[in-house]
PyMOL Python script that loads the backbone (N, CA, C, O; Angstrom):
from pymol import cmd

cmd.read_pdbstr("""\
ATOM      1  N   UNK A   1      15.770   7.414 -83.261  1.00  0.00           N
ATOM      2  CA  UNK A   1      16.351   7.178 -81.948  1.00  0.00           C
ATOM      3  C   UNK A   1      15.779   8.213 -80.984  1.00  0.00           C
ATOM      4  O   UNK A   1      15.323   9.219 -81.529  1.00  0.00           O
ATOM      5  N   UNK A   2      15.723   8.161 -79.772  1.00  0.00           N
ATOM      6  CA  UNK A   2      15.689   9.226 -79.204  1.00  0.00           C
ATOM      7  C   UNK A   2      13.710   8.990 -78.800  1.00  0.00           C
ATOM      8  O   UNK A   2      13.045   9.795 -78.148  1.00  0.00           O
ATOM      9  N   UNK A   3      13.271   7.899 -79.318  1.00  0.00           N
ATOM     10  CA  UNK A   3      11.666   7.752 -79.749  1.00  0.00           C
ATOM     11  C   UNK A   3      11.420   7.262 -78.384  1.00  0.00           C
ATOM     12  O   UNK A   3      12.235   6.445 -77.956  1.00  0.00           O
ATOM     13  N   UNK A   4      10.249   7.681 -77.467  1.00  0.00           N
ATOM     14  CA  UNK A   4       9.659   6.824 -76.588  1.00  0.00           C
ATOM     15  C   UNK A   4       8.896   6.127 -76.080  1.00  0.00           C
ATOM     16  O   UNK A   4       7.892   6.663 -75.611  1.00  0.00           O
ATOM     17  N   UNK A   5       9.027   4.889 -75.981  1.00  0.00           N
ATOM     18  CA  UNK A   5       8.105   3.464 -76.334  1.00  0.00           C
ATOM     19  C   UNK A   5       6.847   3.300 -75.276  1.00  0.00           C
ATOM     20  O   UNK A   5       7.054   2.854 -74.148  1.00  0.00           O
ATOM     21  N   UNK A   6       5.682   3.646 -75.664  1.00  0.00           N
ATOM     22  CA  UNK A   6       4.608   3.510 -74.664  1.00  0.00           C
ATOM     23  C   UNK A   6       4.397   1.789 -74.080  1.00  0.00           C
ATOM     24  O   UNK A   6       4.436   0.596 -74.382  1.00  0.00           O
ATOM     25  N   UNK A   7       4.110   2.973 -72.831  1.00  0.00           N
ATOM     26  CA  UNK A   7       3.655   1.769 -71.879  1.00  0.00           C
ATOM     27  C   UNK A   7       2.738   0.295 -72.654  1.00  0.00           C
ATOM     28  O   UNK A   7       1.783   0.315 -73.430  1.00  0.00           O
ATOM     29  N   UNK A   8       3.516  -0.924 -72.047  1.00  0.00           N
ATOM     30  CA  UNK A   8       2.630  -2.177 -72.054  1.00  0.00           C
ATOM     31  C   UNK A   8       1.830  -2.631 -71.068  1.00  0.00           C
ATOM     32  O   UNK A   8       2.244  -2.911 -69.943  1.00  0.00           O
ATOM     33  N   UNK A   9       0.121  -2.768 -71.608  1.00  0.00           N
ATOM     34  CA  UNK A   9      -0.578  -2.840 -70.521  1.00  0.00           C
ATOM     35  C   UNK A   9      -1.595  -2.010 -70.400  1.00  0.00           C
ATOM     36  O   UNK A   9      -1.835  -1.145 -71.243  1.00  0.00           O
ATOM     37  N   UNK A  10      -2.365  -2.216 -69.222  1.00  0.00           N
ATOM     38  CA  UNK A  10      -3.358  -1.174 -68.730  1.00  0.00           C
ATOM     39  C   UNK A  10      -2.860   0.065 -68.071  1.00  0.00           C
ATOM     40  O   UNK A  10      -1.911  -0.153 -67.317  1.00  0.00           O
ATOM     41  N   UNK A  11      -3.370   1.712 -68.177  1.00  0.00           N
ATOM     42  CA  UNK A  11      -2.897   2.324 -67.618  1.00  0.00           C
ATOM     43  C   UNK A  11      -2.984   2.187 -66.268  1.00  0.00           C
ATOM     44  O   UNK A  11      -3.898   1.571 -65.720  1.00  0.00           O
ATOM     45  N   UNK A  12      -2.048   2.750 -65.673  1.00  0.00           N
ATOM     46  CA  UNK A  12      -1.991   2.915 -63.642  1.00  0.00           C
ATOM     47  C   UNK A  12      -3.529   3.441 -63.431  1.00  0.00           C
ATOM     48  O   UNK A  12      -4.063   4.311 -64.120  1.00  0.00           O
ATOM     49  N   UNK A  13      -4.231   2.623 -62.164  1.00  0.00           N
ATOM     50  CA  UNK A  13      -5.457   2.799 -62.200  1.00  0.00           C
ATOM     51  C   UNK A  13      -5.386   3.920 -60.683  1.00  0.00           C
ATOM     52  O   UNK A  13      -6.184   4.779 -60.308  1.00  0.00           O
ATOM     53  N   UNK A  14      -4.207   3.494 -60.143  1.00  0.00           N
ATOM     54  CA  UNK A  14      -3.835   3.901 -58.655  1.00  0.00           C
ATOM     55  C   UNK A  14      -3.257   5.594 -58.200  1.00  0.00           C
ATOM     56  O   UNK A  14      -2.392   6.118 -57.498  1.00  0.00           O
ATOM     57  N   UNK A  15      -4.422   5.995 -59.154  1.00  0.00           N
ATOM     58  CA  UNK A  15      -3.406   7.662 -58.828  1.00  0.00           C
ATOM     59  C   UNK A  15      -3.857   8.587 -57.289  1.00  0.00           C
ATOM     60  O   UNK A  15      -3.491   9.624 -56.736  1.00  0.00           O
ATOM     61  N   UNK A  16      -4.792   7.569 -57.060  1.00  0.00           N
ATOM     62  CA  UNK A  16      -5.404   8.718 -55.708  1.00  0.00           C
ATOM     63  C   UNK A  16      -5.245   7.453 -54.914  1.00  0.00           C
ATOM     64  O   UNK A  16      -6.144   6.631 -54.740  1.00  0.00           O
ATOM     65  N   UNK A  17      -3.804   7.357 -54.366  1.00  0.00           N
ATOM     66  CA  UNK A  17      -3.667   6.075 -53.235  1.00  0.00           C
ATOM     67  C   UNK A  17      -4.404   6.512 -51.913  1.00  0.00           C
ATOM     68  O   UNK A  17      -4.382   5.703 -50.985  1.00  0.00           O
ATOM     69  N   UNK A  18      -4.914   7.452 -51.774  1.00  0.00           N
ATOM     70  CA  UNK A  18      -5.686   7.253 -50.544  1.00  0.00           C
ATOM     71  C   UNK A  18      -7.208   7.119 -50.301  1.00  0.00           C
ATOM     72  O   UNK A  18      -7.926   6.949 -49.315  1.00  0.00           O
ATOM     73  N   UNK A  19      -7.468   7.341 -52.268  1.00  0.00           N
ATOM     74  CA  UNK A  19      -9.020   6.698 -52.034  1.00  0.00           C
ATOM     75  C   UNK A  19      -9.017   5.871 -52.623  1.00  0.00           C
ATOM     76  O   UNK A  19     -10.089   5.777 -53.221  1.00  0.00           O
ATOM     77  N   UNK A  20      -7.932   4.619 -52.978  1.00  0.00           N
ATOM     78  CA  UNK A  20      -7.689   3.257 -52.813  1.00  0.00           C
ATOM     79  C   UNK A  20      -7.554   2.731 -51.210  1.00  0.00           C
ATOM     80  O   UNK A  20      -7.945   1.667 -50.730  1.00  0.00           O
ATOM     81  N   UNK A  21      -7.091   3.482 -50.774  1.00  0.00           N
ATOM     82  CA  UNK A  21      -6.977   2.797 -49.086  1.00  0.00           C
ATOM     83  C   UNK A  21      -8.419   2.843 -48.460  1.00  0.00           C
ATOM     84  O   UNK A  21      -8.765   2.160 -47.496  1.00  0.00           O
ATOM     85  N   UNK A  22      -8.958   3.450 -48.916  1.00  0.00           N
ATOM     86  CA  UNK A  22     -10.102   3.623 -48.158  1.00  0.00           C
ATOM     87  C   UNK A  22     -11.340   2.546 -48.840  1.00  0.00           C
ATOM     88  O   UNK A  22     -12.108   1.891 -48.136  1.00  0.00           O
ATOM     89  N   UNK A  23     -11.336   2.536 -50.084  1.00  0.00           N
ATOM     90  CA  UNK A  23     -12.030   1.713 -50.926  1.00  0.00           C
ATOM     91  C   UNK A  23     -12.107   0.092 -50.500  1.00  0.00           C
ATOM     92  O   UNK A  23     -13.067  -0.677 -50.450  1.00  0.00           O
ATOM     93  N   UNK A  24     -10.435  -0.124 -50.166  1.00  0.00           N
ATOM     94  CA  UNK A  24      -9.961  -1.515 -49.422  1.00  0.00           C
ATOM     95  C   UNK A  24     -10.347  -1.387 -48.216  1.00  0.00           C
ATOM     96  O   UNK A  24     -11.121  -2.240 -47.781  1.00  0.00           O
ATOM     97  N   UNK A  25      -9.929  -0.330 -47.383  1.00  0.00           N
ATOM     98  CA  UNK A  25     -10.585  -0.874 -45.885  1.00  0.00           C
ATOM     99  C   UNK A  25     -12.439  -0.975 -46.235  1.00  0.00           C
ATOM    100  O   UNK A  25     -13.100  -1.845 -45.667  1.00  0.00           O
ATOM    101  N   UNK A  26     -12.779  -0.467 -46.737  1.00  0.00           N
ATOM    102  CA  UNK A  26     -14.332  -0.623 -47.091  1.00  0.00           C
ATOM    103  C   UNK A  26     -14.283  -2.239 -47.437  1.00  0.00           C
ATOM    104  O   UNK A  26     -14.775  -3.103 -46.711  1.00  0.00           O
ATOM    105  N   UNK A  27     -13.779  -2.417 -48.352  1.00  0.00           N
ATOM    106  CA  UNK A  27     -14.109  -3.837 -48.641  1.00  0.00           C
ATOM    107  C   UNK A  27     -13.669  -4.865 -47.592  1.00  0.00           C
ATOM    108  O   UNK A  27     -14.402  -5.825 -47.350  1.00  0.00           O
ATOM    109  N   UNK A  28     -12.655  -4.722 -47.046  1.00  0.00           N
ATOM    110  CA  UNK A  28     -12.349  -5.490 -46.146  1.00  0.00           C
ATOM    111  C   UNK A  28     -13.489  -5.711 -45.008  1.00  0.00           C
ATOM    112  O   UNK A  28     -13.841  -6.811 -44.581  1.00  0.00           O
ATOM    113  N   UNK A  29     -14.016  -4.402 -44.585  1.00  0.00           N
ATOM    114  CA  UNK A  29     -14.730  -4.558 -43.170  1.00  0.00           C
ATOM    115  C   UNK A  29     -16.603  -5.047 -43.673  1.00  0.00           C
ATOM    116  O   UNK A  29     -17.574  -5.280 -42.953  1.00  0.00           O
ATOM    117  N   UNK A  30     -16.435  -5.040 -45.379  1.00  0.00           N
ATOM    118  CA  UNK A  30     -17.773  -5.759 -45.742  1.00  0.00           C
ATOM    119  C   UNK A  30     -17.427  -7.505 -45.430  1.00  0.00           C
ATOM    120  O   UNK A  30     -17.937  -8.325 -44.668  1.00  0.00           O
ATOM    121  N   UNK A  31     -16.416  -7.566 -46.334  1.00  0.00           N
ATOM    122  CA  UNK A  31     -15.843  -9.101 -45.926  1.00  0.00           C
ATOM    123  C   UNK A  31     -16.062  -9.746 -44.668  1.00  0.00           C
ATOM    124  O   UNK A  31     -16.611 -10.820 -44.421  1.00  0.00           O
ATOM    125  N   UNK A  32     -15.580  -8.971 -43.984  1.00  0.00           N
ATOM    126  CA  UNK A  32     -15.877  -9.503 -42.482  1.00  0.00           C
ATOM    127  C   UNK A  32     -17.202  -9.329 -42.158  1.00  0.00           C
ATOM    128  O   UNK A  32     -17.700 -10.404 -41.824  1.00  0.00           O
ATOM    129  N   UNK A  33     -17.922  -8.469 -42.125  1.00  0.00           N
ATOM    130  CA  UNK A  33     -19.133  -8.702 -41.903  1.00  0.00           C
ATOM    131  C   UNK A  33     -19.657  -9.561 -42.390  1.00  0.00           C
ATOM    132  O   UNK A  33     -20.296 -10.252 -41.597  1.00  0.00           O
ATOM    133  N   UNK A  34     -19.696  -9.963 -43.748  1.00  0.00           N
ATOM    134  CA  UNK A  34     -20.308 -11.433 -44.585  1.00  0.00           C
ATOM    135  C   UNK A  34     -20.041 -12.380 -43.753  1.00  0.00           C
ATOM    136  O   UNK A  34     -20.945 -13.099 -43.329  1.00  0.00           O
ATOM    137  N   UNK A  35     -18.747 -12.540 -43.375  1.00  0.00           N
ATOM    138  CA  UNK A  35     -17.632 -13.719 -42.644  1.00  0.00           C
ATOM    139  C   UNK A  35     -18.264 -13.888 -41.266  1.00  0.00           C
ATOM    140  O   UNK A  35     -18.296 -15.023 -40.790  1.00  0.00           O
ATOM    141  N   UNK A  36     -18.834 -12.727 -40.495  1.00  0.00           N
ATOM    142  CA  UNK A  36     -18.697 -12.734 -38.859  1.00  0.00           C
ATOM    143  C   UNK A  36     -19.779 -12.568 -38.402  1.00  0.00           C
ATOM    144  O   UNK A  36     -20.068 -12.879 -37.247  1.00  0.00           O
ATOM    145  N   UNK A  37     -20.687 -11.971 -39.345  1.00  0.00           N
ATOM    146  CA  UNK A  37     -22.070 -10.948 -38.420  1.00  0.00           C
ATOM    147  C   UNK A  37     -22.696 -11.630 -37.240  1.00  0.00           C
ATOM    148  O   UNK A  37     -23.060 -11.103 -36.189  1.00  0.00           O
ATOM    149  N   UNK A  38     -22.776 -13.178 -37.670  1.00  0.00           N
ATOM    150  CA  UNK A  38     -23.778 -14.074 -36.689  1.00  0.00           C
ATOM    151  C   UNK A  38     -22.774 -13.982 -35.138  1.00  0.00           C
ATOM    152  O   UNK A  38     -23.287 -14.098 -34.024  1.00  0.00           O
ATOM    153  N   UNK A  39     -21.421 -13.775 -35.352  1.00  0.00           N
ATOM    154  CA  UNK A  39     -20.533 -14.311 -34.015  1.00  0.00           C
ATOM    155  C   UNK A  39     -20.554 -12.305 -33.616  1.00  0.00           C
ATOM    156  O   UNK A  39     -19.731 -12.320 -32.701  1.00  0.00           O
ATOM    157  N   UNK A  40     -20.795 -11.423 -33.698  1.00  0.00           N
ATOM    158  CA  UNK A  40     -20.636  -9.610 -33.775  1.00  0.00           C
ATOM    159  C   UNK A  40     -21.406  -9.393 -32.380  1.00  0.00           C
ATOM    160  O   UNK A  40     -22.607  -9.290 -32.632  1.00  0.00           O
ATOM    161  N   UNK A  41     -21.247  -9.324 -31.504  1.00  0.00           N
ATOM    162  CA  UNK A  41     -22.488  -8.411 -30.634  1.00  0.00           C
ATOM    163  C   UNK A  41     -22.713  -7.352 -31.363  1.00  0.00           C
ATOM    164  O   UNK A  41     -22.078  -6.987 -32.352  1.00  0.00           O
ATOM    165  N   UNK A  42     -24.385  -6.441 -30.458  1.00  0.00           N
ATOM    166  CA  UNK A  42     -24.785  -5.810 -30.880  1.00  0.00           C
ATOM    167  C   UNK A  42     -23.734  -4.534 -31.393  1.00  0.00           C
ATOM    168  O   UNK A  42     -23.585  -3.933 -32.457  1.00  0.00           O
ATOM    169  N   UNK A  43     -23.050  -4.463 -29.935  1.00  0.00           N
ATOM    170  CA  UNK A  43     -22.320  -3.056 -30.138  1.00  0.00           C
ATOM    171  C   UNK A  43     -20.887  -3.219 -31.158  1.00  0.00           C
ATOM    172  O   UNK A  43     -20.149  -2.300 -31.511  1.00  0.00           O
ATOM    173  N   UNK A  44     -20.824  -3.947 -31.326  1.00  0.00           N
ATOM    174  CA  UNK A  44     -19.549  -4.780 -32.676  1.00  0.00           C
ATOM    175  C   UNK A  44     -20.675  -4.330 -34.001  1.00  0.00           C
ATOM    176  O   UNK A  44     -20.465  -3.667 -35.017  1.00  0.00           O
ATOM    177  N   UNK A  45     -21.752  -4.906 -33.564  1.00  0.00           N
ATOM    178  CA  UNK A  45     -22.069  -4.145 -35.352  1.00  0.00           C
ATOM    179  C   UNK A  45     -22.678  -2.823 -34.845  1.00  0.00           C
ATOM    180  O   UNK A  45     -23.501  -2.697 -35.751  1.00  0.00           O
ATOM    181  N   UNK A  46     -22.862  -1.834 -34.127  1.00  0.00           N
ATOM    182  CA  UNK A  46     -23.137  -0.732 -34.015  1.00  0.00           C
ATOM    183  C   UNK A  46     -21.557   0.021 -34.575  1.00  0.00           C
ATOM    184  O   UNK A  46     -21.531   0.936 -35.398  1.00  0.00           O
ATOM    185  N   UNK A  47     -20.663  -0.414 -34.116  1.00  0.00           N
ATOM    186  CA  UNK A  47     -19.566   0.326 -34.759  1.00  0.00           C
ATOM    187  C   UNK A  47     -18.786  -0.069 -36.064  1.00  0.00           C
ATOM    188  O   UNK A  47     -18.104   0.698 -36.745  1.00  0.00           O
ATOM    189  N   UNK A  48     -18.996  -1.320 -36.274  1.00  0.00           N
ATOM    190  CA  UNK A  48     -19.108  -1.327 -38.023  1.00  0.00           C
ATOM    191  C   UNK A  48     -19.904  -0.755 -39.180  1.00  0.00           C
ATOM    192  O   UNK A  48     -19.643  -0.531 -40.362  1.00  0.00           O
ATOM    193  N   UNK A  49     -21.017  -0.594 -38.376  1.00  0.00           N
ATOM    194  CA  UNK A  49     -22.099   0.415 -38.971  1.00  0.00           C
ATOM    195  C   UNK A  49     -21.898   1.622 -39.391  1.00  0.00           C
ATOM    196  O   UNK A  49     -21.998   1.963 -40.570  1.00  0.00           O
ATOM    197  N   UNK A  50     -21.503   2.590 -38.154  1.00  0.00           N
ATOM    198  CA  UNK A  50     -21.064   3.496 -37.966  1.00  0.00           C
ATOM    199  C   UNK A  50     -19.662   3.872 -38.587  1.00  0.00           C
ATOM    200  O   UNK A  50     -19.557   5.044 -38.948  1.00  0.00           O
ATOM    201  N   UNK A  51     -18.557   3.037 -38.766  1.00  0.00           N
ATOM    202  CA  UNK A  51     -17.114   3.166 -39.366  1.00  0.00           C
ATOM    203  C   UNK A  51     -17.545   2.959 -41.029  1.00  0.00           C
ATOM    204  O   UNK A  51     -17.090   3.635 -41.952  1.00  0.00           O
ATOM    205  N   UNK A  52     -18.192   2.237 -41.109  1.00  0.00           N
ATOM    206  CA  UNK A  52     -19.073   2.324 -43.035  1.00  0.00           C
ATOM    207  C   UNK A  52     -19.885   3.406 -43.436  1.00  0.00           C
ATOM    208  O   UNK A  52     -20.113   3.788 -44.584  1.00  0.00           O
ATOM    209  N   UNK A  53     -20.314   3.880 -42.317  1.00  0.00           N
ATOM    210  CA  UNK A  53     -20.928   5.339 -43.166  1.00  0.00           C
ATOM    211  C   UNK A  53     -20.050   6.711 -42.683  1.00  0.00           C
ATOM    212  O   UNK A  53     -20.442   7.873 -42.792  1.00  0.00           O
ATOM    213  N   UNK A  54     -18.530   6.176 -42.023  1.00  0.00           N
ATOM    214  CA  UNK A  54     -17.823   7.305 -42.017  1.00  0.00           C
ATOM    215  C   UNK A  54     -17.076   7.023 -43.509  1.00  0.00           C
ATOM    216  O   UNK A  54     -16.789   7.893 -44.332  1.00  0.00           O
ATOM    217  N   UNK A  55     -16.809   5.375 -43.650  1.00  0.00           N
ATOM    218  CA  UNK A  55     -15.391   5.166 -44.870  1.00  0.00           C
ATOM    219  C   UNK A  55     -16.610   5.903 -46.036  1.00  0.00           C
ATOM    220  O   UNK A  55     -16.301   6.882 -46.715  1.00  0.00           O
ATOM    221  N   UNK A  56     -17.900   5.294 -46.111  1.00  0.00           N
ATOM    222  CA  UNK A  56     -18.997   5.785 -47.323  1.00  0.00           C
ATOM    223  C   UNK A  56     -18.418   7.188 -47.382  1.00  0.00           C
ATOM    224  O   UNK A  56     -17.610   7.422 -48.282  1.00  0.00           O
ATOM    225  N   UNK A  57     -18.769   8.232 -46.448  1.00  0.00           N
ATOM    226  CA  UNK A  57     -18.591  10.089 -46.720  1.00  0.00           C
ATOM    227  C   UNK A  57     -17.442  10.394 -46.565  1.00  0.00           C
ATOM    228  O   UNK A  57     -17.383  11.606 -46.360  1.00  0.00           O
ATOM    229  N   UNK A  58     -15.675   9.544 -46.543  1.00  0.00           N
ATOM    230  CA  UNK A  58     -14.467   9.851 -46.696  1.00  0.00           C
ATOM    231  C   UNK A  58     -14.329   9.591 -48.379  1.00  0.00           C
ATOM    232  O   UNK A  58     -14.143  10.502 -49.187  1.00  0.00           O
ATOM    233  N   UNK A  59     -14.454   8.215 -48.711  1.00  0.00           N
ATOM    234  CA  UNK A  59     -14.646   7.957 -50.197  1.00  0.00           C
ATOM    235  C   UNK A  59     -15.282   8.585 -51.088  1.00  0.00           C
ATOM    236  O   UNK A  59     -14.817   8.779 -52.211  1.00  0.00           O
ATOM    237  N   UNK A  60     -16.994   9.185 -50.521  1.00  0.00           N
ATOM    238  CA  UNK A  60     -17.870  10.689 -51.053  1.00  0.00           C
ATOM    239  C   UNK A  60     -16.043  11.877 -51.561  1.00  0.00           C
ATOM    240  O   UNK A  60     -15.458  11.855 -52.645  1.00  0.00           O
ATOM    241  N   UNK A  61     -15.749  12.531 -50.581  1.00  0.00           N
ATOM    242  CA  UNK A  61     -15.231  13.671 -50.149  1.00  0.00           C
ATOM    243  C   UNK A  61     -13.846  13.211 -51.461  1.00  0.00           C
ATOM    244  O   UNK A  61     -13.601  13.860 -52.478  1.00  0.00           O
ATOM    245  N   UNK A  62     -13.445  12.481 -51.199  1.00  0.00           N
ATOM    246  CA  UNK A  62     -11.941  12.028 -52.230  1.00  0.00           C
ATOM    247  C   UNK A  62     -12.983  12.045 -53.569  1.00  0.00           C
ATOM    248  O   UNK A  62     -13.069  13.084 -54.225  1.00  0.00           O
ATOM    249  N   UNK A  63     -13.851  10.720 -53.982  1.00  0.00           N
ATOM    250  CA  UNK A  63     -14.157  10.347 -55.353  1.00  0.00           C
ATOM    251  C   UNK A  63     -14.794  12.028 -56.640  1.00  0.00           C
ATOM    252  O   UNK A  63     -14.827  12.256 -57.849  1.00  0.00           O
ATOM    253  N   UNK A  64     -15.288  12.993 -54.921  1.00  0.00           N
ATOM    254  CA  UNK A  64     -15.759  14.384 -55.459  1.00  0.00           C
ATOM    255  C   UNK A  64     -15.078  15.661 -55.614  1.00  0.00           C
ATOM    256  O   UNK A  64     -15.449  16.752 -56.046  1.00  0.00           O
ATOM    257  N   UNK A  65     -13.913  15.201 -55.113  1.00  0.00           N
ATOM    258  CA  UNK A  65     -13.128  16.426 -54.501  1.00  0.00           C
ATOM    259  C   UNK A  65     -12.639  17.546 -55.719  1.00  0.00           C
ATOM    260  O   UNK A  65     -12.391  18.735 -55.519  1.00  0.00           O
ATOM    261  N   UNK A  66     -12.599  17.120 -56.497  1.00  0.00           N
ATOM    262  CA  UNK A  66     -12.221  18.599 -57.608  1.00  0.00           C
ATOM    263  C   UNK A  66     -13.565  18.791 -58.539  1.00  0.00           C
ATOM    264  O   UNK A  66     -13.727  19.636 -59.419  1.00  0.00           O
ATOM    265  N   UNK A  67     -14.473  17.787 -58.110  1.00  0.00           N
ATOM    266  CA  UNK A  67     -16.045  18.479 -58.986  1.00  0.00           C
ATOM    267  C   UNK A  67     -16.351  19.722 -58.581  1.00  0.00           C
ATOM    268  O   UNK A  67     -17.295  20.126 -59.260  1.00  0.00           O
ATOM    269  N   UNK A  68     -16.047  20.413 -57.901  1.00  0.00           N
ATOM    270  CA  UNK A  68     -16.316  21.656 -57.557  1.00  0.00           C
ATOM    271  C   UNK A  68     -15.521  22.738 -58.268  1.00  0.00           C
ATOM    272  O   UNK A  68     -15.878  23.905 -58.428  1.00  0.00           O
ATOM    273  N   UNK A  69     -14.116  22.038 -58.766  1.00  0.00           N
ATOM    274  CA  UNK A  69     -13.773  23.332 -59.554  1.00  0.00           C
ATOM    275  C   UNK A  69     -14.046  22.866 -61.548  1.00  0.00           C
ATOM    276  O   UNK A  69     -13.601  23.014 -62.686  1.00  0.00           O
ATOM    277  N   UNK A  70     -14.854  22.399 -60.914  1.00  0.00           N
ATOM    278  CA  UNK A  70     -14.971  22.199 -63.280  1.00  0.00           C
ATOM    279  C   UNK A  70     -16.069  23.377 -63.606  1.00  0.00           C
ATOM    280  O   UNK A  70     -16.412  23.597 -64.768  1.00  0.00           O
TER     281      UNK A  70
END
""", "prot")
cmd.dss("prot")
cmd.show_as("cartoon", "prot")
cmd.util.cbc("prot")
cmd.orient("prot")
């Protein structure tokens, strides 16, 4: 008695919810680009451009963030 019954299932994949949020807005704003590019003015994809290689070096900064202390 007293015994405790492991989890059923895959473990929780979601421990760094904010470089899940960021991973999703990444995917999302690829989606749309697949979905939209032809209807985008220039300056619509100048700042999708630009917001993907900020989410790219936010997702860098989270996916690396304690390689520095191993």
């Amino acid at each position: 008695m007293g015994r405790s019954v492991p989890p059923i299932g895959p473990p929780e994949r979601r421990r760094n919810q904010t470089l899940r949020e960021l991973l999703d807005e990444m995917i999302d704003l690829a989606r749309h680009l697949t979905n939209h590019v032809a209807e985008l003015s220039p300056s619509e994809l100048e700042y999708a451009h630009e917001r993907m290689e900020w989410l790219a070096g936010e997702i860098w900064e989270h996916a690396t963030r304690g390689a520095a202390e191993l």
